[in-house]
C-alpha positions in Angstrom: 0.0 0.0 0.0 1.2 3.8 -0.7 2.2 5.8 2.0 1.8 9.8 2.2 3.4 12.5 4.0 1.2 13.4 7.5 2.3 16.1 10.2 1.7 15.4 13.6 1.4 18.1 16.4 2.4 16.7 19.7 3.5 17.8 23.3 0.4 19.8 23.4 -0.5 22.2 26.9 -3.3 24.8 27.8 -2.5 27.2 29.2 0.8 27.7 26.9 2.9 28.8 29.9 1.5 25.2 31.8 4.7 23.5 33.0 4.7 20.5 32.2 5.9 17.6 34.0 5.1 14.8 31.1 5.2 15.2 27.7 1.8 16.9 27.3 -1.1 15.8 24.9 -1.1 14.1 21.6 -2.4 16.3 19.3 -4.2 15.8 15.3 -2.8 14.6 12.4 -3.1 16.5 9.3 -2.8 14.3 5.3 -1.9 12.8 3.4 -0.2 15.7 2.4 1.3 16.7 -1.2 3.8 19.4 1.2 4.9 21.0 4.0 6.4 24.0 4.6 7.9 26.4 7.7 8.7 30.2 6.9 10.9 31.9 9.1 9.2 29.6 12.1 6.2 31.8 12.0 4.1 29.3 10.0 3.6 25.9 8.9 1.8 25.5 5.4 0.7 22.4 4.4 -1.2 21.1 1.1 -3.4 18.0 0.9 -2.5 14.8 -1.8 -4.4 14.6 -5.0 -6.2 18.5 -4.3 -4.7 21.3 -5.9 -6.6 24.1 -3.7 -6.6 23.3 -0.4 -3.9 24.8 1.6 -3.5 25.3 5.1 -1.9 27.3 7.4 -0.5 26.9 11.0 0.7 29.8 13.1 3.8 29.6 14.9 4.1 31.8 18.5 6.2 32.0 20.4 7.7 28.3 19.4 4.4 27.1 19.2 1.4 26.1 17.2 -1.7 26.5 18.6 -4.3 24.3 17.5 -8.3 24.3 18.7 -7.3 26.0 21.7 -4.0 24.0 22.6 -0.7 25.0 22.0 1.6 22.1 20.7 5.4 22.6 21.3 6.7 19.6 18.7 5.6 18.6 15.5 7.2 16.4 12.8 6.3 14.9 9.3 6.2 11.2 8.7 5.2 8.8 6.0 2.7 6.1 6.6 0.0 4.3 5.2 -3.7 6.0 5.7 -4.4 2.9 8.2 -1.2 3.5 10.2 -1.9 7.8 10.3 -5.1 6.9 11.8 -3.3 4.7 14.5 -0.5 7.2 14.7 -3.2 10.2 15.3 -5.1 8.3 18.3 -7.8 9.9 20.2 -6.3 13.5 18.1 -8.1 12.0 14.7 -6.5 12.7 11.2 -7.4 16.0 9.5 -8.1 15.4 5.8 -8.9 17.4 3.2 -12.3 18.4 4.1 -11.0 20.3 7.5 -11.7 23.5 8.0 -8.6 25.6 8.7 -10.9 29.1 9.7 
């Protein structure tokens, strides 16, 4: 089976100045993705597989993204399958194409 890029957000807080004395909460998956892309670490854009007009943005403050009201410290891309992003993405669900990003 074909895998795709995904980014994960991860090491999530709220409030963003919560100490934390884990590693915080998992966070969603966006993909499969055709790209990512970080400008001067002030956002991440991102562009779904096989859909030439949706494009996404993620702000970046103060070295983090903030996300539904959570602000997620670490992210990373990854290959994978579309059955092992949905494992990967746990209780955080995988954000397709169809998401909203306003």
């Amino acid at each position: 089976m074909k895998k795709y890029m995904y980014l994960r957000l991860f090491h999530g807080r709220k409030p963003k100045n919560r100490k934390l004395e884990d590693w915080g909460s998992d966070g969603p998956v966006f993909g499969p993705l055709r790209w990512a892309h970080t400008t001067y670490a002030c956002e991440i854009k991102i562009a779904y597989e096989g859909d030439q007009d949706t494009r996404c943005e993620l702000r970046i403050d103060d070295d983090m993204v903030k996300f539904e009201n959570v602000w997620y410290g670490d992210w990373s891309c990854f290959y994978a399958t579309p059955a092992e992003a949905a494992r990967e993405a746990g209780t955080g669900g995988v954000r397709g194409v169809n998401w909203d990003a306003s």
